[in-house]
C-alpha positions in Angstrom: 80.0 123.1 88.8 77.6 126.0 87.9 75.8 128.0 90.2 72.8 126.5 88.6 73.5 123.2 90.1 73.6 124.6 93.8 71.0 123.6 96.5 70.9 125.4 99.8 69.0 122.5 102.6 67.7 124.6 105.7 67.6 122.2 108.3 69.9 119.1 109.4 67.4 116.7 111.1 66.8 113.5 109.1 65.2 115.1 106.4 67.6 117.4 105.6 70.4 114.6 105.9 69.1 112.9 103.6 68.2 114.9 101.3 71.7 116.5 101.3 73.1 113.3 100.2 70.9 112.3 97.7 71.7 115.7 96.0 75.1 115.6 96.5 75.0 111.5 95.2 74.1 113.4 91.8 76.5 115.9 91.9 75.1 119.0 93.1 76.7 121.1 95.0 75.2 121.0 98.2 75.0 123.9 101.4 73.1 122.5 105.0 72.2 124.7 107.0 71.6 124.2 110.9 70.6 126.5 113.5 71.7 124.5 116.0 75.2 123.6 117.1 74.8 119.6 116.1 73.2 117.4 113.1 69.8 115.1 114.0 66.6 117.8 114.7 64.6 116.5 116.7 66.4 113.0 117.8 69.3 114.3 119.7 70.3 113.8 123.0 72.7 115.8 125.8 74.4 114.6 129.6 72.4 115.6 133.0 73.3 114.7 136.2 76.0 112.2 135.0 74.0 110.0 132.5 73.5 110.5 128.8 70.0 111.2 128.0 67.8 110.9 124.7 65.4 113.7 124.3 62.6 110.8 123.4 62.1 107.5 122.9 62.7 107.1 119.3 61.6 103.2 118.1 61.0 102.2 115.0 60.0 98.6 113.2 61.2 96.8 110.9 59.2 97.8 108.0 61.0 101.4 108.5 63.2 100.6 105.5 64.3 104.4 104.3 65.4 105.2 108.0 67.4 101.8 108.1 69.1 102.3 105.4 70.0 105.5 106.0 71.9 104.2 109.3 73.5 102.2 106.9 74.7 104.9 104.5 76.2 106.7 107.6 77.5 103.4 108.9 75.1 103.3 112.5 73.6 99.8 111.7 76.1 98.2 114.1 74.2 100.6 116.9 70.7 99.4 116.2 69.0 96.1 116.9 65.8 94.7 116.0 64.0 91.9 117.3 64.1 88.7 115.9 60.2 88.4 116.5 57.7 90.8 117.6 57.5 91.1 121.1 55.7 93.3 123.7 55.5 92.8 127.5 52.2 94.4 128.5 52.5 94.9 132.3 49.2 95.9 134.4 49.2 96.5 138.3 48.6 93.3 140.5 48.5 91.2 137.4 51.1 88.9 135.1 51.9 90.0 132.5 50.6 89.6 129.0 52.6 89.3 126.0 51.7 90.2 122.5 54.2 88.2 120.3 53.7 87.1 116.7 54.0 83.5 115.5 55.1 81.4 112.8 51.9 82.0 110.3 51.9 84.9 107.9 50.2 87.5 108.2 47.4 88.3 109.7 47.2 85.0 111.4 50.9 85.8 113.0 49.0 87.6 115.9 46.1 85.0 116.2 47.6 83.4 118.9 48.4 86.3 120.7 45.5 87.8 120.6 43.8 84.2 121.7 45.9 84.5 125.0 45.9 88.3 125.5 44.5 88.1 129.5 43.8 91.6 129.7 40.9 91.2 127.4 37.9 88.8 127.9 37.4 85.9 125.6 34.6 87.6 123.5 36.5 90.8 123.3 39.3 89.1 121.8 36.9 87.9 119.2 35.6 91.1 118.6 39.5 92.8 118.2 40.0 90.4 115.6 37.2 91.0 113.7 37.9 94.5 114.1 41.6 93.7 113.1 40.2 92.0 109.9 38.3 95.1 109.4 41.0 97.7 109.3 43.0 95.5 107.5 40.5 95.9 104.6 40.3 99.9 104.9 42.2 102.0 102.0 44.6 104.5 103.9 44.1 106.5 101.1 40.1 106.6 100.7 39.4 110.4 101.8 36.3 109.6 103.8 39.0 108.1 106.1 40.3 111.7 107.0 36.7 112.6 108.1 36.3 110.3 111.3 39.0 109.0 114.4 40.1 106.0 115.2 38.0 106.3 118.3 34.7 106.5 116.0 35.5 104.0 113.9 36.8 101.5 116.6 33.3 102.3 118.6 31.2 101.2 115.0 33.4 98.4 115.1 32.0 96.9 118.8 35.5 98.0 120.5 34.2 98.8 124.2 36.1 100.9 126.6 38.0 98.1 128.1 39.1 96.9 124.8 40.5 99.9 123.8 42.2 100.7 126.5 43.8 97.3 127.2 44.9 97.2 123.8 44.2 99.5 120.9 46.1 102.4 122.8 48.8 100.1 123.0 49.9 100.7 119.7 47.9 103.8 118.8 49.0 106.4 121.2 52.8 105.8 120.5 52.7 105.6 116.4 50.4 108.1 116.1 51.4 110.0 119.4 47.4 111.1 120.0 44.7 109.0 122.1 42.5 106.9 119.7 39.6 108.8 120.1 41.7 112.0 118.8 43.6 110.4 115.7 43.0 109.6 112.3 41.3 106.9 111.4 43.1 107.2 107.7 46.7 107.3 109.6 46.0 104.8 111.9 44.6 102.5 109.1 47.9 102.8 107.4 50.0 102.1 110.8 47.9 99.2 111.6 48.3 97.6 107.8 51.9 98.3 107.3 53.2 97.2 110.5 50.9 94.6 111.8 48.9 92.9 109.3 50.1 93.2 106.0 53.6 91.4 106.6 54.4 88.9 109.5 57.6 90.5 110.0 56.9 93.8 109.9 56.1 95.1 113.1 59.3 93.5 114.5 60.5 96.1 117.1 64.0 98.1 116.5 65.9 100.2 119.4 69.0 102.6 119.3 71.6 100.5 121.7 73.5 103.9 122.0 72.3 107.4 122.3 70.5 109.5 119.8 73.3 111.6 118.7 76.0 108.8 118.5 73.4 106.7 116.4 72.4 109.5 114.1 74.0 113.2 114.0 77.4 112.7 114.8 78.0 110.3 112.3 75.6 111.5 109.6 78.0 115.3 109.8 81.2 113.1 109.3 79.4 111.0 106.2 77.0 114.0 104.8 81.7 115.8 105.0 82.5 112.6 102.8 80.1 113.4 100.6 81.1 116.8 99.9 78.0 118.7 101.5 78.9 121.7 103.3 77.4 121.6 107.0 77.0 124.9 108.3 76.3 124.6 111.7 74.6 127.9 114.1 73.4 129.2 110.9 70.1 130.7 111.5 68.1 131.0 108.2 66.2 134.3 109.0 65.0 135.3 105.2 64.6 133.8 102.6 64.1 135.5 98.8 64.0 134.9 95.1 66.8 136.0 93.1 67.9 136.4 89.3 69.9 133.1 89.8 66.7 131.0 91.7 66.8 132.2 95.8 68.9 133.7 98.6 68.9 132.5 101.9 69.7 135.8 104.7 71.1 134.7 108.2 72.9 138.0 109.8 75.6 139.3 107.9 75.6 136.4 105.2 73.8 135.7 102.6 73.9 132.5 100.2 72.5 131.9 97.0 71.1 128.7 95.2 68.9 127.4 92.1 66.7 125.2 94.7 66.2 125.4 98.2 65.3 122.7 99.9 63.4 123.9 103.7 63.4 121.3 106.3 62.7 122.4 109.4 59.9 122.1 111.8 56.4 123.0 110.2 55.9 126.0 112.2 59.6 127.5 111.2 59.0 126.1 107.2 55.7 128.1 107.3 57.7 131.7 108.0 60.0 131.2 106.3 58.3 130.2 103.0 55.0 133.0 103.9 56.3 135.5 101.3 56.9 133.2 98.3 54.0 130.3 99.1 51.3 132.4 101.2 49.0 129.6 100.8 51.3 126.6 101.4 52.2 128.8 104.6 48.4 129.4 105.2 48.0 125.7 105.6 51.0 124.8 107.5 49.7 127.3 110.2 46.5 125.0 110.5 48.7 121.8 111.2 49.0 121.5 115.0 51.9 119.6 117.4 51.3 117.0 119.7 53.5 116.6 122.7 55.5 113.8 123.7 57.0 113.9 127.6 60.0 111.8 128.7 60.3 110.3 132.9 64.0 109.3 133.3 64.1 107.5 136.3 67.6 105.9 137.9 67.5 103.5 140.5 69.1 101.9 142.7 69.3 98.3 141.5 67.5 96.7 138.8 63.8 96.8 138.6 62.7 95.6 135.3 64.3 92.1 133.7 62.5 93.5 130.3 64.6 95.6 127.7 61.3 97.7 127.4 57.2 97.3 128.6 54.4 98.5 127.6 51.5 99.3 130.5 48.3 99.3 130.8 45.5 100.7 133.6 48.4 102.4 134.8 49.1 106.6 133.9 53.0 104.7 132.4 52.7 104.0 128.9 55.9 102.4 128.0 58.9 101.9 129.7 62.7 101.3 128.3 65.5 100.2 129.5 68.7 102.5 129.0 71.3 101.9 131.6 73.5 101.0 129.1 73.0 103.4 126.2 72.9 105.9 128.7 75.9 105.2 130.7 74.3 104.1 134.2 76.7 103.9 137.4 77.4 100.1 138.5 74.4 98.1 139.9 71.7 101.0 139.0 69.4 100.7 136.4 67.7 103.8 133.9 64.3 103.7 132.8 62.9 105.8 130.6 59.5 106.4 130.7 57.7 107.5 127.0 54.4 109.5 127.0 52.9 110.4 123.7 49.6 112.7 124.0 51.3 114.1 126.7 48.8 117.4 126.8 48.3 117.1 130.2 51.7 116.2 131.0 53.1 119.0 129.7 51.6 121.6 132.5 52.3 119.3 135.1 55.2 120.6 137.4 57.9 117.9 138.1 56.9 117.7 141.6 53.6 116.2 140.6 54.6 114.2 137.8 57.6 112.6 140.3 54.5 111.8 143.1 52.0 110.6 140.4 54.5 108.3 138.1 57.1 106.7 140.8 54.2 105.1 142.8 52.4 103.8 139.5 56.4 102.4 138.6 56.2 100.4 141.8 52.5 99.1 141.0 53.8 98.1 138.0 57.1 97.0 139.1 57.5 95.1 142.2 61.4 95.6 142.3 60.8 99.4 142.6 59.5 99.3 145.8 62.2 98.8 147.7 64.8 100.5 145.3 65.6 104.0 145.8 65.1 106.7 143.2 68.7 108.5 143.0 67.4 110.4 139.6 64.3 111.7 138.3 64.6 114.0 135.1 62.0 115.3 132.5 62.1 115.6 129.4 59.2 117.6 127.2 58.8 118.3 123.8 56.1 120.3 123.1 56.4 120.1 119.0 57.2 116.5 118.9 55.2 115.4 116.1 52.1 117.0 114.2 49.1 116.2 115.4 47.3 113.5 113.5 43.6 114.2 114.1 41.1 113.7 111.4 41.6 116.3 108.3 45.4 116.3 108.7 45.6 114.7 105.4 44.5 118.0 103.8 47.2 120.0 105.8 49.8 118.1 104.9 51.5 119.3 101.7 54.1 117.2 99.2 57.6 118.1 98.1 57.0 120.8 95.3 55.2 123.9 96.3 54.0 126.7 94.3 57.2 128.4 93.5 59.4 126.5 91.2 62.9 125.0 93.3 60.9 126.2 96.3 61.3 122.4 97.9 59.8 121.3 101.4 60.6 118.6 103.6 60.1 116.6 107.2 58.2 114.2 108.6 55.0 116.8 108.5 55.1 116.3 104.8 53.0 114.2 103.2 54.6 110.8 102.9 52.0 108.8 103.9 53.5 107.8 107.1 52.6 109.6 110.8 55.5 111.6 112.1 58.2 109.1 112.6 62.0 109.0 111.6 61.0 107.0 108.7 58.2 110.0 107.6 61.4 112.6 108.2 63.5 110.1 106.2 61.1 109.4 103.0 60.3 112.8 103.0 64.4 113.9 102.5 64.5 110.8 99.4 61.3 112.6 97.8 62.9 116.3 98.4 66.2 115.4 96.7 64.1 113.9 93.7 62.1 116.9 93.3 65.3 119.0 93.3 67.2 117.1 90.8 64.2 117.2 88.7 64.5 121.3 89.0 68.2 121.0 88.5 67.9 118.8 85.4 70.4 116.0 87.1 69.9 112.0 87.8 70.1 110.7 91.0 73.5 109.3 91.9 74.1 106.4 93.5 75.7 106.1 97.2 78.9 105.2 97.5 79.7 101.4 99.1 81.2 101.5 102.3 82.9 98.4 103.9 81.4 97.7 106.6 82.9 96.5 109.7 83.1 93.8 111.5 80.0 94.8 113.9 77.9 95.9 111.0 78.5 92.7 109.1 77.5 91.0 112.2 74.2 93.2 112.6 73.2 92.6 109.4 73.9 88.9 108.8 71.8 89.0 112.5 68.9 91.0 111.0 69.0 89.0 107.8 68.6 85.8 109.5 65.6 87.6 111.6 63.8 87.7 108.1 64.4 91.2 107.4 62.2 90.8 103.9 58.8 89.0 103.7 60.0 86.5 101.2 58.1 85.6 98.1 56.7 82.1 99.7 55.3 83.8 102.2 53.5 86.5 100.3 52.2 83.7 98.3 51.0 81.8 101.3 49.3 85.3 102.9 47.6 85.8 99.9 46.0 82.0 100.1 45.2 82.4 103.6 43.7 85.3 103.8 40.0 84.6 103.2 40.0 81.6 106.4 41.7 84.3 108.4 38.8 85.8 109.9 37.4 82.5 110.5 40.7 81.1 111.7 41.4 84.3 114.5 37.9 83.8 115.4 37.9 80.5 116.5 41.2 80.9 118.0 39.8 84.1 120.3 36.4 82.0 121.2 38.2 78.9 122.0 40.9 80.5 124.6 39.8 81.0 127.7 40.8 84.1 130.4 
């Protein structure tokens, strides 16, 4: 192998992962580097206080079909399930709860009837979400007056009240996009709202890690990314990095390391410095492209509270709720919730005292088991850099794969993909990294090798394929025919239902 077929990947998060296999798949020879002492970035997750906690709440749907098959490369699809149908428990104090579920239609008229018994809305406010729906489902992503205006603007135009948005835009907002709707990007939110909800019936359907974070995704992905004949370099800080007579040098301490392409995958604000004195204005940009919190309640108790694997909540500070006495190894009879806020600004500079006084009374308004139980844990979790903030103009910020120096390659879920920063965005971004470096490197992309799987992965994946896991082609076919008597359809469906 010459040294001209060498790629250096800063970074071992999901971008960097896969990236590193795709170039090794082609037969590079491939270096990752990792600051840290494990494989996964930013989806990791560590023991306190005798349970095993994720950092965050890392869901994803079904239409996230890079970061699924990615599990499958590095053989975690047996610790993943997806839900058959979509299905979200909206919880509300002193109230039932609601349910937004699709159907049996394609899409869009698969949440019709949802939306027709959605209680937390009044009848003519269901009628005026679907023909909001209807709207945004016509919107191109891509159309750059998007990037000018928020969510919040557009919804407002669009007759979406207070109440409506609330009760059920921030629903799915604020967790995709982690940013209130009146802060994000119309043009992102566009894109979540058409991939996942109306564009396919199936879509949307809900995923969850059903161990932790780092079983699920770094430990295996450092035992596959060995079988593939990447070097992992773990505690390697990349402090410099230089061009060369051979392509680039990467400096951490006393060692230095040389390659054709380097491919940086690290958090925005780290690419950025690292790239300044090669790509000043790429770097110029990335310094313009803020973070968004995300801040994590793990709460044990003492018995079980919640009969629901997760909740969403609304009227209530608690945005979503999950279920993790399992996954995160619970003591007999107690159950672990984990609480998910996304925006979490506010959050972030509140001390745990006041967080602990604020959210466990609005759990037991929520829950009625929790008022009796007793809290034996309450941990926080924050993470001030979860995603990039996706506010209007991010678009521009957000640069692609090849930057201005030739084999100078960038990648993570801040790049632009298309997608808002999810594990599929960190995913897609590694596929298009690799392809831009083989392209440097004058190699085709390999193919990855066929694993057997085993017993539990056949049995998740015959489960998943029985769920529908592809819109089939009858389907499409019937969508396409239905879609002008949608509108009309989800209208008469929202009218006729009452509270």
């Amino acid at each position: 192998m010459s040294s001209r077929q060498r790629v250096l990947v800063i970074g071992g998060g999901l971008a960097g992962i896969a990236a590193s296999l795709d170039c090794a798949d082609a037969g590079a020879s491939v270096t990752l580097l990792e600051v840290r002492p494990r494989l996964g970035g930013a989806a990791y997750s560590f023991e306190r206080e005798g349970l095993r906690v994720d950092n965050g709440q890392h869901v994803f749907m079904r239409c996230c079909t890079a970061y699924r098959a990615l599990l499958e490369r590095t053989g975690s699809a047996h610790s993943i399930s997806i839900q058959p149908r979509l299905r979200v428990p909206v919880l509300s104090p002193g109230s039932r709860a609601a349910v937004i579920a699709r159907g049996a239609l394609p899409a869009p008229l698969h949440l019709a009837g949802a939306l027709a018994r959605y209680r937390y809305l009044r009848p003519r406010q269901r009628l005026g979400a679907a023909r909001a729906a209807l709207a945004l489902r016509r919107l191109d992503p891509r159309d750059p007056a998007l990037e000018r205006v928020s969510f919040g603007e557009w919804l407002e135009r669009h007759g979406q009240g207070p109440d409506a948005v609330e009760n059920l835009w921030e629903v799915i907002v604020r967790p995709t996009l982690n940013l209130p709707t009146a802060e994000a990007s119309l043009a992102l939110g566009a894109f979540t709202f058409r991939t996942a909800l109306l564009a396919h019936a199936d879509a949307g359907d809900i995923g969850f890690h059903n161990t932790t974070l780092s079983a699920t995704i770094g430990q295996p992905a450092q035992r596959v990314l060995g079988e593939a004949g990447v070097e992992v370099k773990l505690g390697w800080r990349a402090q410099r990095l230089r061009r060369c007579a051979g392509g680039f040098e990467v400096e951490g301490g006393e060692e230095v390391l040389g390659a054709q392409v380097v491919i940086v995958a690290v958090p925005h604000n780290r690419a950025g410095a690292l790239i300044e004195p090669l790509a000043p204005d790429t770097a110029h940009r990335l310094s313009a492209l803020e973070n968004s919190p995300i801040v994590n309640l793990h709460v044990l108790y003492d018995r079980a509270v919640l009969a629901e694997p997760f909740a969403a909540a609304v009227r209530s500070p608690v945005q979503y709720l999950f279920d993790r006495t399992v996954a995160g190894g619970a003591p007999a009879g107690c159950q672990y919730l984990a609480v998910s806020l996304s925006g979490a600004e506010s959050e972030m500079q509140t001390s745990a005292r006041v967080l602990r006084e604020r959210y466990l009374p609005a759990l037991s308004e929520l829950l009625p088991g929790a008022r009796a139980a007793r809290v034996e844990r309450f941990l926080i979790t924050r993470e001030h850099a979860a995603t990039f903030r996706a506010a209007p103009g991010v678009g521009a910020l957000r640069p692609g794969p090849r930057s201005s120096v030739p084999g100078l390659v960038l990648a993570g879920a801040w790049t632009d993909t298309g997608w808002p920063g999810t594990l599929e965005s960190a995913v897609r971004s590694g596929h298009a990294a690799a392809r831009e470096a083989l392209r440097t490197l004058a190699l085709q992309p390999g193919s990855a090798p066929v694993r057997p799987a085993s017993a539990g992965e056949a049995r998740s994946a015959s489960e998943t394929t029985s769920a529908g896991e592809t819109t089939s082609a009858a389907e499409t076919r019937s969508a396409a025919r239905a879609a002008p008597a949608a509108e009309a359809s989800m209208a008469r469906r929202a009218s006729a239902s009452g509270p």
